[in-house]
VOKOLTI-252731 format. One line per 10 residues: number of its first residue (from 1); their letters; for each residue y, z, x of N, C-alpha, C, O. Coordinates in steps of 0.001 Angstrom, whole numbers. Each point is the difference from the previous one (the first is absolute). Layout:
# VOKOLTI-252731
NUM> a> Y/Z/X/Y/Z/X/Y/Z/X/Y/Z/X; ...;
//
This chain:
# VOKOLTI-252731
1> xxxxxxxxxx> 71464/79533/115399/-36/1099/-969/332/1315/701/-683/381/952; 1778/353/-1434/225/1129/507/-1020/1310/-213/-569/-165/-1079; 216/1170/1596/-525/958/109/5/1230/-1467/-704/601/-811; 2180/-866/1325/675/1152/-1222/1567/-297/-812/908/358/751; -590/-699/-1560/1207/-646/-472/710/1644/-705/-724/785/-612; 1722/-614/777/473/1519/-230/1002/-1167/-1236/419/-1148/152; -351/1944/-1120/1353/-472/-726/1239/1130/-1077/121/156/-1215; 506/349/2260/1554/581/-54/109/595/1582/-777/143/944; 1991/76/-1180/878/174/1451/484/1506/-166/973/120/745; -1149/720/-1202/474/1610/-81/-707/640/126/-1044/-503/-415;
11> xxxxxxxxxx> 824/1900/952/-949/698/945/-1375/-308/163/-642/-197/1031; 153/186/-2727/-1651/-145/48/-112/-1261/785/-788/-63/944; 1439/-813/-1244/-540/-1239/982/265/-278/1482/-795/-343/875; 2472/640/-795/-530/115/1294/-629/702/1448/-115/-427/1149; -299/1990/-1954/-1104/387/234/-1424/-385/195/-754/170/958; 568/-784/-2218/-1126/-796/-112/-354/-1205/1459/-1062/-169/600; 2452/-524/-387/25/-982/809/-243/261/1308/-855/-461/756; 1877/1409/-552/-566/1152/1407/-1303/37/613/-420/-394/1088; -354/1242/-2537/-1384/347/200/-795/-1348/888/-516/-89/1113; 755/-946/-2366/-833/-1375/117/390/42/1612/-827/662/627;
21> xxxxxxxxxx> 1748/-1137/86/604/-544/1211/-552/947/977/-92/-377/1169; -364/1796/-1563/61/698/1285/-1993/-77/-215/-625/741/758; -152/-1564/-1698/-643/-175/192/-1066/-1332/162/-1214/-71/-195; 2345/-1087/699/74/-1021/486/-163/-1147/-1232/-45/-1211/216; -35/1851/-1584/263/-876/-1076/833/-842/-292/1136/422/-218; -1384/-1856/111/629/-1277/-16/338/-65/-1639/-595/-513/-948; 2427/1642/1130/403/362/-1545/1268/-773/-415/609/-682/826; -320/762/-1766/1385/-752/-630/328/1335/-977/-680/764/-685; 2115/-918/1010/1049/958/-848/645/-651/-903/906/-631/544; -931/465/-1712/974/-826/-861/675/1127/-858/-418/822/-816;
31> xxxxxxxxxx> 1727/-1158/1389/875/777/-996/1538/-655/-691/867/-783/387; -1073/1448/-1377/894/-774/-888/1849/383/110/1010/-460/-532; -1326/1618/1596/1716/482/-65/800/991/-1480/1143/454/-47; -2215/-379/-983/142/963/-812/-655/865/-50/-1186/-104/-315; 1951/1597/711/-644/1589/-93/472/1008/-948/1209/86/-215; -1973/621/-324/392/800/-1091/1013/878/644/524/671/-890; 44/-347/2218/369/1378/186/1711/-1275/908/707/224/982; -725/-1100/-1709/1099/-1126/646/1333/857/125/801/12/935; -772/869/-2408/1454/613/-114/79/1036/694/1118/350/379; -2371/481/5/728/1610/665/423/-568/1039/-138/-1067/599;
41> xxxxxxxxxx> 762/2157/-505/958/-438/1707/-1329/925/1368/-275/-712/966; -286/1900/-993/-640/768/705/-1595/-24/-689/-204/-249/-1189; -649/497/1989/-1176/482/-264/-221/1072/570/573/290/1049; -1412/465/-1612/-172/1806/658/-1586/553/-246/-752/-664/-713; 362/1734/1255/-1050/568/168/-864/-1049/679/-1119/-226/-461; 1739/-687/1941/-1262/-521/920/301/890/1337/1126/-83/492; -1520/424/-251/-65/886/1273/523/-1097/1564/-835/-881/207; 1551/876/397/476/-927/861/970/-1179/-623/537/-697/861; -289/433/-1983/380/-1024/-727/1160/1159/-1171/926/-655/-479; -934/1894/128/1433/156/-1246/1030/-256/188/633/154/1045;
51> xxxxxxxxxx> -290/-596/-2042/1386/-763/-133/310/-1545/145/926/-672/-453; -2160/291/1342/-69/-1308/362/496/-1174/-1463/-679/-82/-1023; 1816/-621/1235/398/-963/-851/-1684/-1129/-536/-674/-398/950; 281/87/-2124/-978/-945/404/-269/-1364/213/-1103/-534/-121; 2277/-67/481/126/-1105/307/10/337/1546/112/-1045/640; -177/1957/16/9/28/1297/-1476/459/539/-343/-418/1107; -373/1100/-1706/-1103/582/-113/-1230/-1546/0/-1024/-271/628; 1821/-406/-1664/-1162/-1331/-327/574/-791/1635/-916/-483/665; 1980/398/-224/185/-533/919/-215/781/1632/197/-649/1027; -463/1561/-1013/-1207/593/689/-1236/-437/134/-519/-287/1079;
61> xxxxxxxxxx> -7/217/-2172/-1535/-150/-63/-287/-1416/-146/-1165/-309/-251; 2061/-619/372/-154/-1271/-34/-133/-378/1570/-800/-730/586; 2155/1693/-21/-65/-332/1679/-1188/247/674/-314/-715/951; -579/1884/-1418/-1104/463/432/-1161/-885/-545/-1126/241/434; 1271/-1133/-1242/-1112/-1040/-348/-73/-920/1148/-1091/-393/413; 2345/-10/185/73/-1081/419/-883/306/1581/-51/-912/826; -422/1891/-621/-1160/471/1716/-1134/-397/-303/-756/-285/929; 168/108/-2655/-1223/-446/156/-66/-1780/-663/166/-366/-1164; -399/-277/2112/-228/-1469/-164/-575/-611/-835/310/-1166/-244; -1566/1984/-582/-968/-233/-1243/992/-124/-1184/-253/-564/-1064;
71> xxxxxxxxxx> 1547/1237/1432/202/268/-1554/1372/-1141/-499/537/-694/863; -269/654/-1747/1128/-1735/-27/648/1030/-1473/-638/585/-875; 1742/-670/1042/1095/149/-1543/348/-1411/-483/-287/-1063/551; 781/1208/-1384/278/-926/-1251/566/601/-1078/-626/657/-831; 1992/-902/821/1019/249/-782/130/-832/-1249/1034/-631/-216; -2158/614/-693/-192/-1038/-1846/-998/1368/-512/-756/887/397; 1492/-1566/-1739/-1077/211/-1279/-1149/-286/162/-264/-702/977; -840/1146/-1885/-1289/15/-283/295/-532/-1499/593/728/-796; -1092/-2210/392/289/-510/-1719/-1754/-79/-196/-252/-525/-1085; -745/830/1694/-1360/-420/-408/-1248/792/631/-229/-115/1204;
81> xxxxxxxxxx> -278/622/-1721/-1632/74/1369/-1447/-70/-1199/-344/540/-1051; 9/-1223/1694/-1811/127/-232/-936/129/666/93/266/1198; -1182/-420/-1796/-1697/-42/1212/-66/-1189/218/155/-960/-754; -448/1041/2064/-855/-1196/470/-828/319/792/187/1114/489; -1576/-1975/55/-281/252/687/-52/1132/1270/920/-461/676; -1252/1278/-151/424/439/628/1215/1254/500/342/447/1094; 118/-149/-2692/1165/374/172/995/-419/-1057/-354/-329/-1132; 1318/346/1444/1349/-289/-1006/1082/-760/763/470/-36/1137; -233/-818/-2858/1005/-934/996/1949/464/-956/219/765/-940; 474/-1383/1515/1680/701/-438/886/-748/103/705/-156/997;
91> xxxxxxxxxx> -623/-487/-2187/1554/-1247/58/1309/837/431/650/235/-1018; -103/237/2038/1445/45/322/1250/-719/-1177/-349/-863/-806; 1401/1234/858/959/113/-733/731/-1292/788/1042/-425/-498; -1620/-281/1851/733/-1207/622/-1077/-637/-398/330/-1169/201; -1427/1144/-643/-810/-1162/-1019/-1469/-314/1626/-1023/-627/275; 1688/1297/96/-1770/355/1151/-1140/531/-542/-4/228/-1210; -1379/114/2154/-746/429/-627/-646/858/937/43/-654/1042; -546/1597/-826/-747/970/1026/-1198/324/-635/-66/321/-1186; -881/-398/1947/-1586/705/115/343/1104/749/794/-36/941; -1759/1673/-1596/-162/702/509/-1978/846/-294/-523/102/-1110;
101> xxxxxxxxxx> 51/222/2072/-1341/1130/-457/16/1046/-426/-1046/360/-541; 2069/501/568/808/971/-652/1246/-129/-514/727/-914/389; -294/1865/-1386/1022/163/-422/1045/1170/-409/-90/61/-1226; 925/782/1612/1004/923/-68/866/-181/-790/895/-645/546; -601/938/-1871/779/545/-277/872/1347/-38/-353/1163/-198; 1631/-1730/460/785/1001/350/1352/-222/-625/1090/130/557; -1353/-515/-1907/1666/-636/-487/692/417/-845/894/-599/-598; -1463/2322/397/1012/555/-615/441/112/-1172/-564/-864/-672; 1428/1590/-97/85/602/-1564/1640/-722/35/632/-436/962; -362/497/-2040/1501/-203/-522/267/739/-1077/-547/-319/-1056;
111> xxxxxxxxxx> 1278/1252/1089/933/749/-1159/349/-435/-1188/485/-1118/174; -465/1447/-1502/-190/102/-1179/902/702/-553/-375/810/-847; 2097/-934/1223/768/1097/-50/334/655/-1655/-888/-300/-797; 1429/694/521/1067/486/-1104/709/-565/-621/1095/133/546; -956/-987/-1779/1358/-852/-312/698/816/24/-243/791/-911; 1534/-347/1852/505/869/-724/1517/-563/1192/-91/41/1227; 1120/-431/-1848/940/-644/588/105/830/1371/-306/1191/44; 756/-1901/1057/646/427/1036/-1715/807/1278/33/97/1226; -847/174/-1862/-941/377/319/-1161/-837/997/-855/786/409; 659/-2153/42/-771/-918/797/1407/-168/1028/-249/-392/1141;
121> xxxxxxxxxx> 1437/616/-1420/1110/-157/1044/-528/963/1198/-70/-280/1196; -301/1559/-1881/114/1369/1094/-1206/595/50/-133/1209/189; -926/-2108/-372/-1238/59/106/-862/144/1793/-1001/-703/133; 1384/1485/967/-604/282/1000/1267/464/789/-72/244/1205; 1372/-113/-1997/1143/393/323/466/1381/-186/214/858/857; -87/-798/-2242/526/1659/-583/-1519/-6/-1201/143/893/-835; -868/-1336/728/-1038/-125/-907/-1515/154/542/-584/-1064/206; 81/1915/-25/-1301/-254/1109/-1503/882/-897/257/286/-1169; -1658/100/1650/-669/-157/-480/-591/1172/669/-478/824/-780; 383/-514/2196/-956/933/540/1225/1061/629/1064/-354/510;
131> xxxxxxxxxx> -1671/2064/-757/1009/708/917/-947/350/1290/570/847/688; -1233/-1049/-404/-647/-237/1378/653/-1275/1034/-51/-62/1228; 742/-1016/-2314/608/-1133/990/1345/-32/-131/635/-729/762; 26/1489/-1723/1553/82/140/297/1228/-505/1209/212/-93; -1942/676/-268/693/1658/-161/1042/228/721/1141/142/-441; -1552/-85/1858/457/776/1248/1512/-185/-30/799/935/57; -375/-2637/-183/870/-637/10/1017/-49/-1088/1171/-115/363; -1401/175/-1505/270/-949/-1173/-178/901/-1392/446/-372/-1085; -1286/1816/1330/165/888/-1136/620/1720/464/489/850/-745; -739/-795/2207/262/1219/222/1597/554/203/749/-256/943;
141> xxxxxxxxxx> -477/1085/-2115/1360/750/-66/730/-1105/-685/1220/141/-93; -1893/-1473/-521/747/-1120/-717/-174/476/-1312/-1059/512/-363; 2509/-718/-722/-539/-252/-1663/-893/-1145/-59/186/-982/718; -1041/1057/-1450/-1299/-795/118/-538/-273/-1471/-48/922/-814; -304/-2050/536/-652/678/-1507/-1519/-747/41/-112/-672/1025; -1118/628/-1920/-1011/-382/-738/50/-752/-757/712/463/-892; -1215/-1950/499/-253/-387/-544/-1209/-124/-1022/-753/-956/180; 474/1854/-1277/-1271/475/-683/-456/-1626/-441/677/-401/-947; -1540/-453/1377/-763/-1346/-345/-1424/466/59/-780/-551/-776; 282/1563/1646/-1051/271/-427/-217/1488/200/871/727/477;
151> xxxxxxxxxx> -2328/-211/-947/51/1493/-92/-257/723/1687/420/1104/348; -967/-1773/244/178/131/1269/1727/684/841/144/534/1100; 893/-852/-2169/850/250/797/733/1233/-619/1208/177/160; -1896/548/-777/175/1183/1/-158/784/1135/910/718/416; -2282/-824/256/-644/829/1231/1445/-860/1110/704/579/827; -670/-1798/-1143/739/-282/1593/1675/560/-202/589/168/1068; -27/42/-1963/1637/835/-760/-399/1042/925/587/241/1055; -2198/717/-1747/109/1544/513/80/-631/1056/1184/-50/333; -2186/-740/756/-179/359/1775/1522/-200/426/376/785/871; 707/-1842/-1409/1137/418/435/931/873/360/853/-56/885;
161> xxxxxxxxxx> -1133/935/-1730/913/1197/-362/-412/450/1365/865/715/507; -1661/-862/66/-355/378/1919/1654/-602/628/819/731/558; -686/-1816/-756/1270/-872/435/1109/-14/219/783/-301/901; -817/1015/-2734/1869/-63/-234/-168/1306/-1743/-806/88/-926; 1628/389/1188/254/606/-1061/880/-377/-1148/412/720/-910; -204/-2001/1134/103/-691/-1277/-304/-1214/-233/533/-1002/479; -1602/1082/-1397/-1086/-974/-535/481/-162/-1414/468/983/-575; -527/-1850/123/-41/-459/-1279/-1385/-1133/-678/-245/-1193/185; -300/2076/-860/-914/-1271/-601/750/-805/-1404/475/524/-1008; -566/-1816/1337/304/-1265/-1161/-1156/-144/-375/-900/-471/696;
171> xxxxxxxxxx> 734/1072/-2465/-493/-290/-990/315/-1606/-86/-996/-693/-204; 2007/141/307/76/-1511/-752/-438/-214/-1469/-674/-934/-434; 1251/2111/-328/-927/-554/-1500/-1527/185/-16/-781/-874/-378; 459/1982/781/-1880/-278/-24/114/1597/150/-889/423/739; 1710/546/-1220/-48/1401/66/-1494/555/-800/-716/907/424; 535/-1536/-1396/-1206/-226/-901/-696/606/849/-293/1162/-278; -209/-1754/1613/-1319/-420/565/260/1105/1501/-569/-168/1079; 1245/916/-1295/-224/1401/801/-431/1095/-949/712/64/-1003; -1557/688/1056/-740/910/-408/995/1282/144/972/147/741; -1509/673/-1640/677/1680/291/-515/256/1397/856/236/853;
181> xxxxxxxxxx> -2280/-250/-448/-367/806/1318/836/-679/899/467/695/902; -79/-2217/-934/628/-387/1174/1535/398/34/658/24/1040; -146/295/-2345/1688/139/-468/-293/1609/1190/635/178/1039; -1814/855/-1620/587/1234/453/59/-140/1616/989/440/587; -1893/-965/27/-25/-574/1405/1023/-350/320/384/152/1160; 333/-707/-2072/1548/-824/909/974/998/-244/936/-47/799; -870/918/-1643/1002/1041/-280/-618/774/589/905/827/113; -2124/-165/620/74/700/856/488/-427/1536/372/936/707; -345/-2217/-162/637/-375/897/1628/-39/-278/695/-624/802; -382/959/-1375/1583/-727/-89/188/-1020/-197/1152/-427/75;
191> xxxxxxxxxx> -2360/-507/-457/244/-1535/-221/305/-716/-949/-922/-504/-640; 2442/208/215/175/-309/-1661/-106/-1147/26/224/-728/967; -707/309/-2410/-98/-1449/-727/957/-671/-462/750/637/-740; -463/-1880/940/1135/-506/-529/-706/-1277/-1524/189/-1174/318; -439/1234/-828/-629/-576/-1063/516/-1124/-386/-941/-669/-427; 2197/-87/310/580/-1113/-358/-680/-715/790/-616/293/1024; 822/-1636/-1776/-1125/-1390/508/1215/-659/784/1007/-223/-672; -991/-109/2001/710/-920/911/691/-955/2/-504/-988/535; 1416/888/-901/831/-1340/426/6/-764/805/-202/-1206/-139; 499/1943/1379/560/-878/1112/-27/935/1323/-144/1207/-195;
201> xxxxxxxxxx> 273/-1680/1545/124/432/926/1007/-459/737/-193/-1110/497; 1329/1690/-250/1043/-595/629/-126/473/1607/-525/985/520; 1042/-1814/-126/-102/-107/1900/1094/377/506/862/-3/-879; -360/413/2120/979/-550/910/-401/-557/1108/-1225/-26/122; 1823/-421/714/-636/-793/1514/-1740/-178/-142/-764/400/879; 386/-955/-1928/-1691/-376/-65/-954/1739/-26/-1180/164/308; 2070/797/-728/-465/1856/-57/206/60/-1655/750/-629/-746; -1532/1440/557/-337/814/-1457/1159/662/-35/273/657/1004; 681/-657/-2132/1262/767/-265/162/994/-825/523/1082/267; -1267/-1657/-1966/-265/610/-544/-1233/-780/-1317/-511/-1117/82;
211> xxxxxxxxxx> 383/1781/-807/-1245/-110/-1119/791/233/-1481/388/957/-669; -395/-2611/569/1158/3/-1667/-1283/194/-1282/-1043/-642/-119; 1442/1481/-521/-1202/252/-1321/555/-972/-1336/1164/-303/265; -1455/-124/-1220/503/-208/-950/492/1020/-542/1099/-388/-396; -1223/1524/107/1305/809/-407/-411/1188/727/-1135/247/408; 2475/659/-256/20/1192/596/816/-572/1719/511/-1093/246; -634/2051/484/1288/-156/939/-979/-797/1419/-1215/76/-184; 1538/-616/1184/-830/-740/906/-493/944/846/216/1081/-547; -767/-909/1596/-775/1261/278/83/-840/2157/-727/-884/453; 1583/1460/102/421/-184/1601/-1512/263/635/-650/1043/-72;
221> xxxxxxxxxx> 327/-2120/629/-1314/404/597/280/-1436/1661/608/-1071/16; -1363/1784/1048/-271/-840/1051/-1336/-478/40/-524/-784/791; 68/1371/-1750/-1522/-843/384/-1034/95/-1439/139/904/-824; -1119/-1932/701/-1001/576/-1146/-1106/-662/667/75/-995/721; -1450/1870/-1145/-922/-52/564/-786/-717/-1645/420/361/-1100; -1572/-1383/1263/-535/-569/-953/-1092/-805/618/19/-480/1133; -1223/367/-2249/-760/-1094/519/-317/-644/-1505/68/405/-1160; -586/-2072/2073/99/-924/-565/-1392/-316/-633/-1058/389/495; 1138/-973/-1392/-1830/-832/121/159/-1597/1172/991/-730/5; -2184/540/835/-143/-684/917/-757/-1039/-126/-850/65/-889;
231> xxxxxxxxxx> 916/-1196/1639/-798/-1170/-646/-590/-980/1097/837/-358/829; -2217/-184/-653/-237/-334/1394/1098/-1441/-87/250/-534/-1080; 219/134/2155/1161/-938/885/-830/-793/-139/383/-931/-708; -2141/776/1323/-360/-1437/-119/-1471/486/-1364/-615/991/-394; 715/-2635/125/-797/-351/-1052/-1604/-118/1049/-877/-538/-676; 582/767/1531/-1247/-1158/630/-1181/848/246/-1188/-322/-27; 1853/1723/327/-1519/1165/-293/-572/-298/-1268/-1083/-573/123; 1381/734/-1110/-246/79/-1367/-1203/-1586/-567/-1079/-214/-554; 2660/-777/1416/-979/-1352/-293/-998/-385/633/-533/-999/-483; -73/1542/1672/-702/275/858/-1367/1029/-879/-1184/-267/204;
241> xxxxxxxxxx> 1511/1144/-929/-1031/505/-682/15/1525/222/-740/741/-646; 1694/-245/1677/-168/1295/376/54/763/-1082/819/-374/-840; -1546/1504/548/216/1027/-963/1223/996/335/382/474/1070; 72/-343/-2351/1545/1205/164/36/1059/-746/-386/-148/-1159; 795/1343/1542/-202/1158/-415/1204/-184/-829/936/-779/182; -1192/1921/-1439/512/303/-1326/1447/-181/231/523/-676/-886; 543/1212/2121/1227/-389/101/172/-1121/692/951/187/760; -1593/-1769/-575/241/-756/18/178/-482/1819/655/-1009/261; -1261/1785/809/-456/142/1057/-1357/-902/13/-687/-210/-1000; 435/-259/2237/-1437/-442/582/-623/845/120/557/947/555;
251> xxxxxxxxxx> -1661/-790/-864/-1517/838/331/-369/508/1018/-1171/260/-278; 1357/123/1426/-606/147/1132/-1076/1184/326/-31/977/-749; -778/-1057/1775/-788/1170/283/782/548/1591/944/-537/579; -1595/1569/-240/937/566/1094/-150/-811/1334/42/497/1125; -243/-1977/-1458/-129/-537/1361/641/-1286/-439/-275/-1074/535; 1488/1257/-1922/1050/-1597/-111/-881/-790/-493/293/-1194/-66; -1525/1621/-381/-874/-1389/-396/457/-132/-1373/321/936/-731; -318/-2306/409/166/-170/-1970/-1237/-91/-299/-898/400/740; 680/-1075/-2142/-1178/322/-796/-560/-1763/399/-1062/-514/-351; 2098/-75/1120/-432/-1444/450/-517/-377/1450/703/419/920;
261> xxxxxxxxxx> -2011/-1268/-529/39/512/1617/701/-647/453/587/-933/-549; -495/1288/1654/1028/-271/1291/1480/-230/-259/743/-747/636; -433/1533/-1703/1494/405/-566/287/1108/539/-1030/672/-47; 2149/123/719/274/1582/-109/1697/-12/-485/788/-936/128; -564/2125/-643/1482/152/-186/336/1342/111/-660/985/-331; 2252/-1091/1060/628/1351/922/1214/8/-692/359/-944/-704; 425/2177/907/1086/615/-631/399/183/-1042/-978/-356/-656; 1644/630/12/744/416/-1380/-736/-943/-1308/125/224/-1204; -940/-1365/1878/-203/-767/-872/-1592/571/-894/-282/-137/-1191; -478/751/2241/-1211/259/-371/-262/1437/214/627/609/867;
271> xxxxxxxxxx> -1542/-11/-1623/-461/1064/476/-1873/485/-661/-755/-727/-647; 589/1692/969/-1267/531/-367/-200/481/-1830/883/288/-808; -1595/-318/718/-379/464/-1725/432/1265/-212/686/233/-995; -1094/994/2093/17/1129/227/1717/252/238/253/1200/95; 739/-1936/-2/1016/272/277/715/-235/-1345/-339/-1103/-428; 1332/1821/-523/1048/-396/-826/913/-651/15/790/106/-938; -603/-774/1699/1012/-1119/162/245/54/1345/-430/831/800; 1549/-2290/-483/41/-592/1308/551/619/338/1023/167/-664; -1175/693/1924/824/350/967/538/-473/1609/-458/-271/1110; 2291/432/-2149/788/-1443/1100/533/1022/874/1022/626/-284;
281> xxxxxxxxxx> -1809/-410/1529/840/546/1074/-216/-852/793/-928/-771/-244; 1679/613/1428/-86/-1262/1435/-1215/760/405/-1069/-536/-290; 1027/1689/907/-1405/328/664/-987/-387/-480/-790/-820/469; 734/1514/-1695/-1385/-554/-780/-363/-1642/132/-1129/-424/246; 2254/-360/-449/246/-1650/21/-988/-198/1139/-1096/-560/-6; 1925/1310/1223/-543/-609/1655/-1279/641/45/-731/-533/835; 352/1227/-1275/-1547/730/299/-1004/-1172/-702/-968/-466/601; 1333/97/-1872/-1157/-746/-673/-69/-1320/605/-1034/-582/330; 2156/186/-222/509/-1187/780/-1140/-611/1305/-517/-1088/254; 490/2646/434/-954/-43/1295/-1315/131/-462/-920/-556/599;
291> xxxxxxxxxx> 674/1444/-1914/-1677/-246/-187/-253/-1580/-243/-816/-650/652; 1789/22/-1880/-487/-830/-733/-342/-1047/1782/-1121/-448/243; 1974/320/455/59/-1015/1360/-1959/460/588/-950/-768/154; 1030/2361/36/-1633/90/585/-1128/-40/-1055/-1208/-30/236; 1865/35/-1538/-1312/-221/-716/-394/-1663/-239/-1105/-238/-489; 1895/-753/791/-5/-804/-378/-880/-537/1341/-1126/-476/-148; 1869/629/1683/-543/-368/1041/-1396/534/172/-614/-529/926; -91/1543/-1667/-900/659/461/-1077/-616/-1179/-1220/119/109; 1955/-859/-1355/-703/-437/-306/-771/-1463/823/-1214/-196/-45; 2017/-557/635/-195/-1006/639/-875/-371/1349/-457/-1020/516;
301> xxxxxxxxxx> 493/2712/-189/-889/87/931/-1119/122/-458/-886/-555/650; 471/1308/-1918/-1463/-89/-516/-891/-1143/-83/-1173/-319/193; 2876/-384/-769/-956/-1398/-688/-215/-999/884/-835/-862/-278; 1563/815/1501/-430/-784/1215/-1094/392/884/-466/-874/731; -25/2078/-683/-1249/546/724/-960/346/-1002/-1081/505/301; 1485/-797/-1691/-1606/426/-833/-1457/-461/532/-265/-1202/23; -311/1791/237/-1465/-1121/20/-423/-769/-688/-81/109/-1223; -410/-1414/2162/-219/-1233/-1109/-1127/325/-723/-811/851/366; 714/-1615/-1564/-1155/328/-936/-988/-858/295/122/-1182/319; -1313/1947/-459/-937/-822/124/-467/-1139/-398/-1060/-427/457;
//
């Protein structure tokens, strides 16, 4: 029976795995080879790491697993877990089975995009979500536009206008559902609305070209900024019993614990009550990553030195 069974392979976990190894925990990494951030080409805002491609980044931190001997990868699916005894057990996707005394999740959200033709093509390409992780790059001094899906992206249109001085927010047919206070806000930025509902997004070389409306003229843009609704990747927190906050996140308290014992969960997938939604930055990923690894080990130390009962 392993110590600590981590299950995903992108920062939170193998952070998590790190932790375990550098504290002689006899851990398993199972990862499935699917990451939400598969399409960007760069990751940004890690200090020693911007720009870093993340397929090179995961292959970093894989090389650096391999110094501590406790810890074993495993490249399968997760199709099962329950209680047993002791812990939890996990049918693999090659029809194996693993015991663990703890358990990590770390497996991450999947995107909920837009039907909106041409749009999941250029989705981490010319299509992105945070200007803290591709502003710098990808909106500044670029035609750029907004995708209005939720009211939230009013405030993120204005923080652009930091970027590029030409922003466009896409109404998409939902002009309805901007308010006067927010209309005068955008006409005091210079930020006009384009109100026709979307057609299509045409490409060149796999790049945003332009933004076809159903009527009226297509509108030349290199980039649009939008977010998606998100959806957890695995089913097994949930079936497991963990409690999930109102946007569809795991429960956690500030030490990765779920509402289940000897469960914790790290990155984008989970967060605190006190927080409004998941926040997907890599740092944040690798920070929880490392609690969920010492809260889990520190649980193990309790329960092996408790005093016996009388």
């Amino acid at each position: 029976m392993f110590d600590v069974i981590v299950i995903g392979g992108g920062p939170a976990g193998l952070s998590a795995a790190l932790t375990l190894g550098r504290a002689l925990r006899r851990a398993l990494l199972i990862d499935s080879g699917e990451y939400r951030n598969e399409r960007a080409s760069n990751m940004h805002n890690f200090v020693t790491r911007d720009g870093t491609p993340p397929p090179e980044f995961r292959a970093i931190a894989r090389d650096e697993l391999k110094q501590y001997p406790t810890v074993e990868t495993r490249s399968v699916s997760v199709e099962d877990a329950k209680q047993v005894d002791g812990g939890f057990e996990l049918t693999l996707g090659d029809g194996s089975a693993v015991q663990t005394r703890r358990l990590i999740f770390a497996t991450g959200l999947q995107d909920d995009l837009p039907q909106i033709e041409g749009f999941a093509d250029l989705w981490g390409r010319s299509i992105f979500h945070c200007p803290y992780c591709h502003g710098y790059e990808d909106a500044r001094d670029k035609p750029i536009a907004v995708l209005f899906n939720d009211p939230i992206m009013i405030e993120l249109a204005l923080h652009l206008r930091r970027f590029s001085t030409d922003v466009v927010l896409l109404a998409d047919g939902r002009g309805d559902e901007i308010d006067e206070t927010a209309r005068g806000r955008l006409a005091d930025a210079d930020l006009p609305v384009r109100e026709e509902k979307i057609a299509r997004l045409d490409a060149v070389d796999e790049r945003l070209d332009r933004i076809v409306f159903e009527s009226g003229e297509p509108l030349a843009r290199t980039g649009i900024f939008a977010v998606g609704k998100y959806l957890q990747r695995s089913k097994l927190p949930e079936q497991l019993g963990c409690k999930m906050t109102p946007d569809g996140c795991v429960e956690i308290d500030d030490f990765q614990v779920t509402s289940v014992p000897g469960v914790y969960a790290a990155g984008d997938m989970a967060h605190r009550p006190t927080l409004p939604m998941a926040m997907p930055f890599v740092t944040n990923a690798v920070s929880s990553g490392m609690m969920a690894g010492i809260a889990s080990d520190k649980n193990l130390v309790f329960t092996d030195t408790a005093p016996r009962s009388a």
